[in-house]
C-alpha positions in Angstrom: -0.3 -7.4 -13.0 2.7 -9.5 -12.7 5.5 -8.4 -10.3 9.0 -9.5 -10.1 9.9 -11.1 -7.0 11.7 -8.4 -5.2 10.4 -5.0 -6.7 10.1 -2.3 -4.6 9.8 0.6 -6.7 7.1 -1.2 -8.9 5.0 -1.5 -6.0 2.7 1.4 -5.4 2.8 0.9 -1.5 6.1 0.8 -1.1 6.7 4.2 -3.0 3.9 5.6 -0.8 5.3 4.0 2.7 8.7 6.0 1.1 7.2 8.9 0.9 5.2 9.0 4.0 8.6 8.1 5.8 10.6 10.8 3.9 7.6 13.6 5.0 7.3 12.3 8.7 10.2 10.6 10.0 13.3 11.7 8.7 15.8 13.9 10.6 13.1 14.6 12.9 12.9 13.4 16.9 9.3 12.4 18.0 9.4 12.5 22.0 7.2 9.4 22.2 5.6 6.6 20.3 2.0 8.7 20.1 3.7 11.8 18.6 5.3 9.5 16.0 2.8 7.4 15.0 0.5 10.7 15.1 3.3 12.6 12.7 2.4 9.6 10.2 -1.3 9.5 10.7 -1.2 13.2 9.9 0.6 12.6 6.7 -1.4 10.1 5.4 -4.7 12.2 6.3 -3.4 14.6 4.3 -2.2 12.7 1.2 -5.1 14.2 -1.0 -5.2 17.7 -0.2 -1.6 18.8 1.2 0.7 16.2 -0.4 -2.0 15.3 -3.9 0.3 17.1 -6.5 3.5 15.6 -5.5 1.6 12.1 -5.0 0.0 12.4 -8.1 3.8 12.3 -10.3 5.3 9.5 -7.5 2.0 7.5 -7.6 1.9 6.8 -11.5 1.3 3.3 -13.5 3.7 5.0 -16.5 6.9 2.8 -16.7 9.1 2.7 -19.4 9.2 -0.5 -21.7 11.9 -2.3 -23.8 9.4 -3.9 -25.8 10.6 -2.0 -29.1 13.9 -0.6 -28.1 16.9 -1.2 -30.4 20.3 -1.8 -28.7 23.1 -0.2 -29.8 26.6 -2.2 -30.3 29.3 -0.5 -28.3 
């Protein structure tokens, strides 16, 4: 599937590397590099059972086309 350059939010991993970052690392203090990097093993152990319902909206193939959309003169 072709992929502008610089997309981000079309990319499946990068919306998953958001989320995991947004459940495990923000506003939160790990003590040491093992309790951070265990905070984001732990998250994405648990992607399919905790976290599945919310992944299952953010991790979609749905985008919205222009293929037949009519634009309106303003």
């Amino acid at each position: 599937m072709f992929l502008p350059p610089y997309s981000p939010n079309l990319n499946l991993i990068e919306r998953f590397w958001k989320f995991v970052k947004k459940r495990a690392l923000a506003s939160r203090y790990h003590e040491d590099f093992d309790e951070f990097s265990q905070a984001i093993t732990d998250c994405i152990n648990n992607a399919t059972t905790t976290h599945k319902a919310e992944l299952k909206t953010l991790l979609t193939l749905n985008f919205q086309t222009f293929e037949n959309a009519k634009v309106l003169a303003g």
